[in-house]
VEXKOLBA-77651 format. One record per residue (C-alpha): x, y, z; residue number from 1. Coordinates in nm, 3 decimals, decimal comma. Layout:
<sites>
{px: X | py: Y | pz: Z | n: NUM}
...
</sites>
This chain:
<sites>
{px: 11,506 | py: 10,079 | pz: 9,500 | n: 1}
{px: 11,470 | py: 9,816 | pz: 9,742 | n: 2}
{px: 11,184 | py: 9,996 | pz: 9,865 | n: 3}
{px: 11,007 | py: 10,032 | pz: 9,573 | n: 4}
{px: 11,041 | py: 9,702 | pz: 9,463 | n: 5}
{px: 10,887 | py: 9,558 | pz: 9,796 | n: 6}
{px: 10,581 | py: 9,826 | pz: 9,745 | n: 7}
{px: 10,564 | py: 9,719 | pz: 9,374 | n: 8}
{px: 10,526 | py: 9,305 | pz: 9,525 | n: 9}
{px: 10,277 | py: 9,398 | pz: 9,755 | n: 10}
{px: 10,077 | py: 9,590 | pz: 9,527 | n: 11}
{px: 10,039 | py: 9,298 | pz: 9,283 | n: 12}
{px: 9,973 | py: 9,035 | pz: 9,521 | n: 13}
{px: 9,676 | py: 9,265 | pz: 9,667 | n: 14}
{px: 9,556 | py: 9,307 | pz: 9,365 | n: 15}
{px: 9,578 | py: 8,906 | pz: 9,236 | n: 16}
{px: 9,392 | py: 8,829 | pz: 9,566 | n: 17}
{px: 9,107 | py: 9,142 | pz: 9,565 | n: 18}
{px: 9,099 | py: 9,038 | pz: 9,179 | n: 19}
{px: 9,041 | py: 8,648 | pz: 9,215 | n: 20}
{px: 8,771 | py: 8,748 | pz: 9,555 | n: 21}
{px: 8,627 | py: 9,070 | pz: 9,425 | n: 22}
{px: 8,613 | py: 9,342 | pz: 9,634 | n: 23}
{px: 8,305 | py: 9,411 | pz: 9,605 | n: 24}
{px: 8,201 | py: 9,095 | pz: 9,818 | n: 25}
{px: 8,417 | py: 9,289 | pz: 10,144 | n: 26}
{px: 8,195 | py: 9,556 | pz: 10,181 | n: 27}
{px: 7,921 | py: 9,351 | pz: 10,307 | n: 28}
{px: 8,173 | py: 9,195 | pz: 10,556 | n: 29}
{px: 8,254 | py: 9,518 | pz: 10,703 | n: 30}
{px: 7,873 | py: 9,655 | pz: 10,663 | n: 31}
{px: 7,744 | py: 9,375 | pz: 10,891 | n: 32}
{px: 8,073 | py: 9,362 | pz: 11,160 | n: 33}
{px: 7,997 | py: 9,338 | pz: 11,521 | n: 34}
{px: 8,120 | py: 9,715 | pz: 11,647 | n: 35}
{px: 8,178 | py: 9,614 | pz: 11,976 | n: 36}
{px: 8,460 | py: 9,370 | pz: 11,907 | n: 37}
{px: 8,535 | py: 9,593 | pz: 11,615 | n: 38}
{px: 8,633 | py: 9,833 | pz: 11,878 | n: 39}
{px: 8,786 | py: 9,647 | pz: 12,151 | n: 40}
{px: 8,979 | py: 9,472 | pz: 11,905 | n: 41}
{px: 9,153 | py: 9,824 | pz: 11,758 | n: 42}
{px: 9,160 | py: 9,941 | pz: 12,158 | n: 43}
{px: 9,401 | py: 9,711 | pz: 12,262 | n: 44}
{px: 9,678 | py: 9,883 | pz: 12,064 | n: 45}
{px: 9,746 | py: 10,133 | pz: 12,248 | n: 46}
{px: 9,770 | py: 9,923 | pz: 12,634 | n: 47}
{px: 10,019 | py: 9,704 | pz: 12,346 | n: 48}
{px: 10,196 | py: 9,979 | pz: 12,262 | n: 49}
{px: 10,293 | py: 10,089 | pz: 12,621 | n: 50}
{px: 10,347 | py: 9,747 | pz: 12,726 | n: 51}
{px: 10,630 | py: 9,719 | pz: 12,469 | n: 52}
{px: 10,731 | py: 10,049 | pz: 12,574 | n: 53}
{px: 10,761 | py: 9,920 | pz: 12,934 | n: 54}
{px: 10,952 | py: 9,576 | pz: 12,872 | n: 55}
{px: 11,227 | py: 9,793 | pz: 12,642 | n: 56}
{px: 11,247 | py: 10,036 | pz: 12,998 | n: 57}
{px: 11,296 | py: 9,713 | pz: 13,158 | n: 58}
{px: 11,583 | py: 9,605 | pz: 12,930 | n: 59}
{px: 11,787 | py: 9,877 | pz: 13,011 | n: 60}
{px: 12,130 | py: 9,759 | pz: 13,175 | n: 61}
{px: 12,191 | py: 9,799 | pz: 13,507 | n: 62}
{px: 12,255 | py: 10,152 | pz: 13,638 | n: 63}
{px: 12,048 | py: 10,321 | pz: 13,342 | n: 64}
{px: 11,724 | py: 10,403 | pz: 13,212 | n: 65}
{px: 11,528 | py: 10,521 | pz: 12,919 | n: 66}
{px: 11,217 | py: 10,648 | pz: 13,127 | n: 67}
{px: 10,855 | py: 10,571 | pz: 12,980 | n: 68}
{px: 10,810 | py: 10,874 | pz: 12,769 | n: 69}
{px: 11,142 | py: 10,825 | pz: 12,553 | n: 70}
{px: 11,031 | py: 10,441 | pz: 12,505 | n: 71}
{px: 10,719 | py: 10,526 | pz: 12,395 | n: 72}
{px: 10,846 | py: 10,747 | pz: 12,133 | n: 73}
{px: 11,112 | py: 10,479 | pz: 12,014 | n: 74}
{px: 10,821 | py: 10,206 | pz: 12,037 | n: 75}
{px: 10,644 | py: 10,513 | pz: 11,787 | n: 76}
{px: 10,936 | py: 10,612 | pz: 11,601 | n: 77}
{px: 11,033 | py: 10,238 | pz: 11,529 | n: 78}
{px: 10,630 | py: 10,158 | pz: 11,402 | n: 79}
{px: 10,704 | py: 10,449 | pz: 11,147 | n: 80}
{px: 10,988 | py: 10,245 | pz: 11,027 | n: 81}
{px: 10,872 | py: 9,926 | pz: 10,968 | n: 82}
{px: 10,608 | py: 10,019 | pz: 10,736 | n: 83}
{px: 10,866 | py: 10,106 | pz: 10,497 | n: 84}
{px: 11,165 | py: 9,854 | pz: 10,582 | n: 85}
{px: 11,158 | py: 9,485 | pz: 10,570 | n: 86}
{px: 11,148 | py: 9,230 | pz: 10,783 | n: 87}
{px: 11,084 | py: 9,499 | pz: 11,090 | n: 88}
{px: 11,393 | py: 9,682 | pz: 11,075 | n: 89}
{px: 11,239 | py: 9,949 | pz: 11,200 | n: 90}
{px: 11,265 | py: 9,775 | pz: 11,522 | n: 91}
{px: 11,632 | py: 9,703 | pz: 11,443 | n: 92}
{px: 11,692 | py: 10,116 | pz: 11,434 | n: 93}
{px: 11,582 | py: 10,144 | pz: 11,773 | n: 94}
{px: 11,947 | py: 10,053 | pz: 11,884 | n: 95}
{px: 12,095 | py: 10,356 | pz: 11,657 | n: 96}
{px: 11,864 | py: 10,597 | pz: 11,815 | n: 97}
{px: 11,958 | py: 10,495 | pz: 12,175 | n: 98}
{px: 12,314 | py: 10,547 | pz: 12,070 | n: 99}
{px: 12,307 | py: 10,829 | pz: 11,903 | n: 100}
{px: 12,127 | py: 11,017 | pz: 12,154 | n: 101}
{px: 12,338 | py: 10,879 | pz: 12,460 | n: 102}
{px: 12,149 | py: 10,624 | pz: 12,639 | n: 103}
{px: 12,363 | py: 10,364 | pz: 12,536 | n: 104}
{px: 12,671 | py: 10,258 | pz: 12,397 | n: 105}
{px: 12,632 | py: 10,129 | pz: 12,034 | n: 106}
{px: 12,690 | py: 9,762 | pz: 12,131 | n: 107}
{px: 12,480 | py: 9,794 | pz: 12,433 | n: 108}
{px: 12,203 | py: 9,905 | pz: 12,252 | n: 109}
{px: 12,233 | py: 9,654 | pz: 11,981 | n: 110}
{px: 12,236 | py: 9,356 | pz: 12,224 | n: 111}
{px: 11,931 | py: 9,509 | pz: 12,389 | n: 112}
{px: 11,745 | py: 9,535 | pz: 12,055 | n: 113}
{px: 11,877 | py: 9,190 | pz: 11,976 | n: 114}
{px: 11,751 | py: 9,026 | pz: 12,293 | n: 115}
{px: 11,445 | py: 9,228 | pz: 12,229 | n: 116}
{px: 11,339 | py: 9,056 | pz: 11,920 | n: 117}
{px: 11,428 | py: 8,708 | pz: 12,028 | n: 118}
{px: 11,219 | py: 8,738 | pz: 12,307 | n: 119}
{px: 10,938 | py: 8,838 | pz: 12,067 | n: 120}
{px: 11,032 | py: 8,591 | pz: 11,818 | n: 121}
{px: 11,026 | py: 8,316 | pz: 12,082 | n: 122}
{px: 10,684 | py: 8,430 | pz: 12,265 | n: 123}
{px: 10,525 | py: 8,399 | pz: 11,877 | n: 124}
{px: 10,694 | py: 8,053 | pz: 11,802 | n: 125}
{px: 10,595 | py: 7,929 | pz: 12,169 | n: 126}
{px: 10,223 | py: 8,041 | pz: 12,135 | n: 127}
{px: 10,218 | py: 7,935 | pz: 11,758 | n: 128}
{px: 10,356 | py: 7,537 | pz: 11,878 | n: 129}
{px: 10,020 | py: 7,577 | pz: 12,157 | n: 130}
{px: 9,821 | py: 7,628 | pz: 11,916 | n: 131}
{px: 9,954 | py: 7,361 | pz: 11,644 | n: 132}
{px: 9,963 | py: 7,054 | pz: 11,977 | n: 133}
{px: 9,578 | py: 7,101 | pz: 11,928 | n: 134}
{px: 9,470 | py: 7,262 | pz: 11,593 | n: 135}
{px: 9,214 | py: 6,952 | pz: 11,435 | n: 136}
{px: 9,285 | py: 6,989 | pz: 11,046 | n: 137}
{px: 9,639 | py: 6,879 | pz: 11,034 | n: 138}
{px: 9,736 | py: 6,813 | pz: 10,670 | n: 139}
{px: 10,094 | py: 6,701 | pz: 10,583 | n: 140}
{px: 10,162 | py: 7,008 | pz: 10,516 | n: 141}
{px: 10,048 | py: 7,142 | pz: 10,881 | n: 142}
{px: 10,253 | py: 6,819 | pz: 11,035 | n: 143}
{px: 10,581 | py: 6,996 | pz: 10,860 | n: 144}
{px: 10,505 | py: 7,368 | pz: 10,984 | n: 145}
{px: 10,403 | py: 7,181 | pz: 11,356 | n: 146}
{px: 10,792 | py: 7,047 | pz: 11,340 | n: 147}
{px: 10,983 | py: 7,392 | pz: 11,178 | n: 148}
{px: 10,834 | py: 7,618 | pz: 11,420 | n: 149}
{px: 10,863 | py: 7,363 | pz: 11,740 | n: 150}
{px: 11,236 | py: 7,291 | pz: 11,581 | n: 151}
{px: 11,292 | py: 7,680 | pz: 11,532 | n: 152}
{px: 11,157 | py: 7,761 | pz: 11,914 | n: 153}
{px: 11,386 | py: 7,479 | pz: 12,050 | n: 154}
{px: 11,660 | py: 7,614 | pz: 11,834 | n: 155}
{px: 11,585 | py: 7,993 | pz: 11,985 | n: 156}
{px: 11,586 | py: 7,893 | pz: 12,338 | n: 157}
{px: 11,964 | py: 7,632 | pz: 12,241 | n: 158}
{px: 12,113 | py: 8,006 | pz: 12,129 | n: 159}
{px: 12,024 | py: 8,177 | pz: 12,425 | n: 160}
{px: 12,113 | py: 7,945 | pz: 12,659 | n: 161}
{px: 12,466 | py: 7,808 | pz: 12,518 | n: 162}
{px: 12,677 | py: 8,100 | pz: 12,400 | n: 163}
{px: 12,908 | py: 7,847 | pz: 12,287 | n: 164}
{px: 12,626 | py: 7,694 | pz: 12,037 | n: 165}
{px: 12,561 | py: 8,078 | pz: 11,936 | n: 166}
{px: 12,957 | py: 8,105 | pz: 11,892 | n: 167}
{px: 12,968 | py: 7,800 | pz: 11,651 | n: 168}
{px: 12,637 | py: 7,914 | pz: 11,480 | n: 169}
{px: 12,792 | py: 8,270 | pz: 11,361 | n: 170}
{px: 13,129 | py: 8,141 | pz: 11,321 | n: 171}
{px: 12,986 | py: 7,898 | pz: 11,039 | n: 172}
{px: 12,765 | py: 8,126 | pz: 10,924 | n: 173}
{px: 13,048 | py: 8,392 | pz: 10,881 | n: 174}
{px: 13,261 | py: 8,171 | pz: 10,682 | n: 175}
{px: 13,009 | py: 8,130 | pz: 10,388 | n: 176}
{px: 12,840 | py: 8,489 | pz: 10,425 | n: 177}
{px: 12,994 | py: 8,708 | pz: 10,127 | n: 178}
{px: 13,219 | py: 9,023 | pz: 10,288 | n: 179}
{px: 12,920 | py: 9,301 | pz: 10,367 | n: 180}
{px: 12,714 | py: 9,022 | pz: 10,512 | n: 181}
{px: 13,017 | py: 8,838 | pz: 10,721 | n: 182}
{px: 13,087 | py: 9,179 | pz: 10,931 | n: 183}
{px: 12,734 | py: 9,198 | pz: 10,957 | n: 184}
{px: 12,697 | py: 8,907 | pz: 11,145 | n: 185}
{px: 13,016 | py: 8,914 | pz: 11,326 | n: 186}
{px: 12,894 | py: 9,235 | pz: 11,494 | n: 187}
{px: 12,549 | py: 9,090 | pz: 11,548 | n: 188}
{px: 12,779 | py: 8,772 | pz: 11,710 | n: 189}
{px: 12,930 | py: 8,998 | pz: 11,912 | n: 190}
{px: 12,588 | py: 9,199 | pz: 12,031 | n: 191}
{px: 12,486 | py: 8,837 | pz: 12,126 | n: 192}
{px: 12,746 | py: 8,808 | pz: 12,313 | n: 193}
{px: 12,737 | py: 9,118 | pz: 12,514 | n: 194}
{px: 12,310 | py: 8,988 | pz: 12,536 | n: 195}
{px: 12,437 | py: 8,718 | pz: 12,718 | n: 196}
{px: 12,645 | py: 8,937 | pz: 12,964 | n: 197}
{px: 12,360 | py: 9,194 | pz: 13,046 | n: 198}
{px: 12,064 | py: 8,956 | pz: 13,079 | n: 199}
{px: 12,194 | py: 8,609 | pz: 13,218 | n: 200}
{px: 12,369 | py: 8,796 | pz: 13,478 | n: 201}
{px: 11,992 | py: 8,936 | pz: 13,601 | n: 202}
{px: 11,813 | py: 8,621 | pz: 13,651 | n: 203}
{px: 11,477 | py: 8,786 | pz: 13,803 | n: 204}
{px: 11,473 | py: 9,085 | pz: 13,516 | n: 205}
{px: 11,485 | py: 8,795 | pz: 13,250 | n: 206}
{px: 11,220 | py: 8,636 | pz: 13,380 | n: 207}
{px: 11,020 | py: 8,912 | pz: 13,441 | n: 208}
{px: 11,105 | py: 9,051 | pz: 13,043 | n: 209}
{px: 11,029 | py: 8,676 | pz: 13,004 | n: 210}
{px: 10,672 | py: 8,678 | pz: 13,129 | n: 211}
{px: 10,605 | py: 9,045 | pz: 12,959 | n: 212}
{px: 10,660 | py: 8,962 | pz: 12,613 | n: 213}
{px: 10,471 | py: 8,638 | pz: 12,670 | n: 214}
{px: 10,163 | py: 8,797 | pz: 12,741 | n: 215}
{px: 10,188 | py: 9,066 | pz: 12,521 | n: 216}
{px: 10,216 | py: 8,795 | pz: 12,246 | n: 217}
{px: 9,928 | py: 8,643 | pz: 12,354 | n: 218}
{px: 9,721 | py: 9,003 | pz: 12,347 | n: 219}
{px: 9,844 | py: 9,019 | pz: 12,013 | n: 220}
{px: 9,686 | py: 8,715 | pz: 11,876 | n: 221}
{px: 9,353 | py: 8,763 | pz: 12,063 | n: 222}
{px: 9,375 | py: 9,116 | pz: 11,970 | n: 223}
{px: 9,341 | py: 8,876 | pz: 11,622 | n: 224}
{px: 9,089 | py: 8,692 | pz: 11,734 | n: 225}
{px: 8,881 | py: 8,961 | pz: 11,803 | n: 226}
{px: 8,867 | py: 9,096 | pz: 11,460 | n: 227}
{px: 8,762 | py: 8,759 | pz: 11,362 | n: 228}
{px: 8,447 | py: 8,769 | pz: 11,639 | n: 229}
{px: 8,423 | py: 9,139 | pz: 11,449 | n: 230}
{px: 8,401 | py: 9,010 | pz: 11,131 | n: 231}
{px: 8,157 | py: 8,736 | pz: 11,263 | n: 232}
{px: 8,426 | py: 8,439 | pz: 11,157 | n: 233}
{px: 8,352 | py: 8,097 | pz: 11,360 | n: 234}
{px: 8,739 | py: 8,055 | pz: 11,403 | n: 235}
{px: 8,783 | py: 7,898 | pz: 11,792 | n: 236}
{px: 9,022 | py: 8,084 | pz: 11,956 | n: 237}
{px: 9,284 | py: 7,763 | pz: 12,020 | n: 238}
{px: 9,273 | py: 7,735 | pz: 11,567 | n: 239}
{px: 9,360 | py: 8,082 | pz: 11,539 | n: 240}
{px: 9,659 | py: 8,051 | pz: 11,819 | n: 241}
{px: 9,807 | py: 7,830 | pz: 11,553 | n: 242}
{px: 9,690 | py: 8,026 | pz: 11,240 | n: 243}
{px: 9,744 | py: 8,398 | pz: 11,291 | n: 244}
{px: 10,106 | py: 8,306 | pz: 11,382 | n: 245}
{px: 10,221 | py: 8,165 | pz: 11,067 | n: 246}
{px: 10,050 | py: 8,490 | pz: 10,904 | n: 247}
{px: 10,279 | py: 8,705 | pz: 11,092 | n: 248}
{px: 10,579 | py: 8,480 | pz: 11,016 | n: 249}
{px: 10,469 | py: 8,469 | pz: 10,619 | n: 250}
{px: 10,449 | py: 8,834 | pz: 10,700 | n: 251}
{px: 10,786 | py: 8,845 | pz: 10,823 | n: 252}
{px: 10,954 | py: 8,762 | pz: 10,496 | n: 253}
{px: 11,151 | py: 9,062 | pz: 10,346 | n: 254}
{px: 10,944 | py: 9,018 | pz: 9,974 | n: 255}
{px: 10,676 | py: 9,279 | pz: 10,016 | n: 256}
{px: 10,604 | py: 9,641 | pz: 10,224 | n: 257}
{px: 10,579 | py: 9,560 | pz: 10,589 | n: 258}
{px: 10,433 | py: 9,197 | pz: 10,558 | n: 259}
{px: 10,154 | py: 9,318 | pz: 10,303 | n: 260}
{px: 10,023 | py: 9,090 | pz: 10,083 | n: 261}
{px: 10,220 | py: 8,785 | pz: 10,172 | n: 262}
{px: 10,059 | py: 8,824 | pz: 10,525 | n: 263}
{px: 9,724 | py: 8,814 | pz: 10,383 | n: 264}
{px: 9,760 | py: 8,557 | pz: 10,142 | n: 265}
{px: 9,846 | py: 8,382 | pz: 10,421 | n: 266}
{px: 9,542 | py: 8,480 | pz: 10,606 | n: 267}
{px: 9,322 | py: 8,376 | pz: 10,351 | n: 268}
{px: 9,486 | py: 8,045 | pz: 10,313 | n: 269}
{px: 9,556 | py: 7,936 | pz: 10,646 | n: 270}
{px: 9,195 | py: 8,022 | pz: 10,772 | n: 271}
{px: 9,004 | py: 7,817 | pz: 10,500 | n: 272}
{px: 8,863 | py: 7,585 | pz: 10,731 | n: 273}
{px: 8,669 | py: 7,870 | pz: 10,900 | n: 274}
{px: 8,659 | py: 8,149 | pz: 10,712 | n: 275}
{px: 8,514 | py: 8,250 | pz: 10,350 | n: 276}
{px: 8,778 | py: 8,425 | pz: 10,148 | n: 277}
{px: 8,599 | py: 8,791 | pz: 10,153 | n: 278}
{px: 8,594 | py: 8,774 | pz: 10,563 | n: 279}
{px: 8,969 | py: 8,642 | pz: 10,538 | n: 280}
{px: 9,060 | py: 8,894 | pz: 10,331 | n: 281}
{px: 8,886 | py: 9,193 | pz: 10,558 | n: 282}
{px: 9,094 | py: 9,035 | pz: 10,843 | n: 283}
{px: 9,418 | py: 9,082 | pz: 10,654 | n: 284}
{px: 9,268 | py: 9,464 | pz: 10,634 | n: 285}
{px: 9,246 | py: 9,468 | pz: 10,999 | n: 286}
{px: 9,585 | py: 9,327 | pz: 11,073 | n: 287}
{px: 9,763 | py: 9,566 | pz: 10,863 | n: 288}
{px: 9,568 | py: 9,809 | pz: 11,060 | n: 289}
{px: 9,714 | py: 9,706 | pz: 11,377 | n: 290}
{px: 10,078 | py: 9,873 | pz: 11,249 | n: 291}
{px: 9,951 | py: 10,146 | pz: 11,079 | n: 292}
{px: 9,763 | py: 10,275 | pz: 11,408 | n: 293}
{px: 10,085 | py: 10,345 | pz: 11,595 | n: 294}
{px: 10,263 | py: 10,433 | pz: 11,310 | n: 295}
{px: 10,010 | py: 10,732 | pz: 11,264 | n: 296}
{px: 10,109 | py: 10,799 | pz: 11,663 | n: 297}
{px: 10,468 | py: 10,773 | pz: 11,573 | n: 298}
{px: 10,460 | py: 10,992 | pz: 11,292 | n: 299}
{px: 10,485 | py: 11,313 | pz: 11,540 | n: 300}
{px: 10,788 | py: 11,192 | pz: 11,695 | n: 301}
{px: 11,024 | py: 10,994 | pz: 11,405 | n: 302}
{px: 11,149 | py: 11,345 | pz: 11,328 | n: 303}
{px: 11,344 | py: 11,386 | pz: 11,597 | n: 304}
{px: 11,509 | py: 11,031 | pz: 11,515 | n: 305}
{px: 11,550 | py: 11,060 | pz: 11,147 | n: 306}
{px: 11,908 | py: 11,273 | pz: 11,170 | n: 307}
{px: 12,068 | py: 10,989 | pz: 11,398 | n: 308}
{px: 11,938 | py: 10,713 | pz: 11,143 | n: 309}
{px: 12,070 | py: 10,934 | pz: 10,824 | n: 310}
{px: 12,417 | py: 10,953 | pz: 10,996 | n: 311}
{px: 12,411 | py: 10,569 | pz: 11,069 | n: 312}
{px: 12,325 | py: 10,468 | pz: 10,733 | n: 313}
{px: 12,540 | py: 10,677 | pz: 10,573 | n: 314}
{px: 12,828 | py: 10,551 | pz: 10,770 | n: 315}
{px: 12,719 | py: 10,185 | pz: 10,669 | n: 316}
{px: 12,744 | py: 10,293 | pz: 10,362 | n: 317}
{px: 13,078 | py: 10,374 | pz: 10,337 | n: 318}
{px: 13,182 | py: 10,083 | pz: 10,495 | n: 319}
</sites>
């Protein structure tokens, strides 16, 4: 139901925005893109994908390994996923298949997936507050989002550095969660935990996972930028380090079917300064292509995961 209700949101804001822009005016966007940053652009997901494959390798704990083939297919399986959960929870069932098919106990695996997304979550923020320090059109309204997402990165890298500050985070948190949601996050306390143990205690293998998901942020966004060269947008590449972020973050938001619609309304309204609303909305095309590509890959291989995640939610279910 949930499901449906997030495809039914995403439908209607697709169709207030193509309504209000007519579609019509996109086709002459795509007739006249540049090809050759058209392709380059859509290239760069697959060195992406096996970069992400590689840093999850790297998070293994000590003593064990995934090897590159199996994190490829949980990089694929989990892209399958997160077109059709919120909020990337696809990424989130990565740690049920590595349990369920032995390479890691279930807390093990849910730090790992935990530490994971922070790392992403903080690479985005960090690159997003670059790009805010020297984007020209500050508004008000761009002052605010310049403080919550330099407040939220500072508050990231607080978390993973005190576990005490973590501890009194979830502890509050817990107390005025309702029951489902209160065991929720006192196992996801306890995964952070457990991050803590695995990854402080490797000082060179968090730096190096570190420095990975940094730069495979940053191929993300000009991976971005190139579809706005495609689409022959005058956006400099410093004003979309600071735009395309907060699309992915409005994106983020568990309203609509894997970020669509609220990420391009986003798109369309963020990039006003430099782009018309037809070549906006063509790039919110393109960036909802960037999942769907390896989710295509992935949809070979999420069969062999789909059993484990059945049993999983079925047992959270009767919980």
């Amino acid at each position: 139901m949930k499901r449906l209700l997030s495809l039914a949101v995403s439908l209607a804001l697709l169709g207030f925005i193509y309504a209000r822009i007519h579609v019509a005016r996109m086709v002459p966007v795509f007739a006249d893109c540049d090809l050759g940053w058209m392709a380059a652009g859509l290239a760069l997901v697959v060195p992406l994908t096996l970069a992400t494959a590689w840093r999850l390798d790297q998070l293994m704990p000590a003593g064990t390994r995934l090897g590159w083939g199996e994190a490829n297919r949980l990089i694929l399986a989990a892209s399958v996923l997160n077109l059709v959960l919120p909020s990337k929870m696809g990424d989130v069932a990565k740690a049920w298949f590595m349990k369920e098919r032995g390479h890691l106990e279930a807390s093990q695996a849910l730090a790992l997936v935990v530490f994971e997304k922070a790392c992403d979550m903080l690479s985005l923020l960090a690159w997003c507050a670059v790009g805010l320090l020297f984007y020209p059109h500050k508004d008000t309204l761009f002052w605010l989002m310049t403080a919550a997402v330099t407040g939220g990165l500072a508050a990231g890298l607080a978390l993973l550095a005190w576990p005490a500050l973590a501890d009194a985070v979830f502890a509050g948190a817990g107390r005025l969660a309702p029951g489902k949601l209160a065991a929720k996050l006192a196992r996801l306390q306890a995964a952070w935990r457990e991050m803590h143990g695995c990854f402080w205690g490797r000082p060179r293998r968090l730096v190096l996972v570190a420095a990975t998901s940094t730069g495979i942020w940053l191929l993300h966004l000009v991976q971005i930028w190139m579809f706005v060269l495609a689409l022959r947008g005058s956006a400099p590449f410093l004003a979309s380090l600071a735009l395309a972020p907060l699309a992915i973050l409005a994106g983020l938001l568990p309203l609509t079917l894997a970020g669509i619609g609220t990420r391009d309304a986003a798109l369309i309204y963020f990039y006003q300064p430099y782009l018309s609303a037809p070549v906006a909305a063509a790039l919110g095309l393109l960036c909802t292509l960037r999942y769907v590509l390896p989710a295509l890959a992935g949809a070979a291989v999420v069969p062999r995961y789909l059993p484990g995640l059945r049993q999983a939610r079925a047992r959270e279910n009767l919980k």
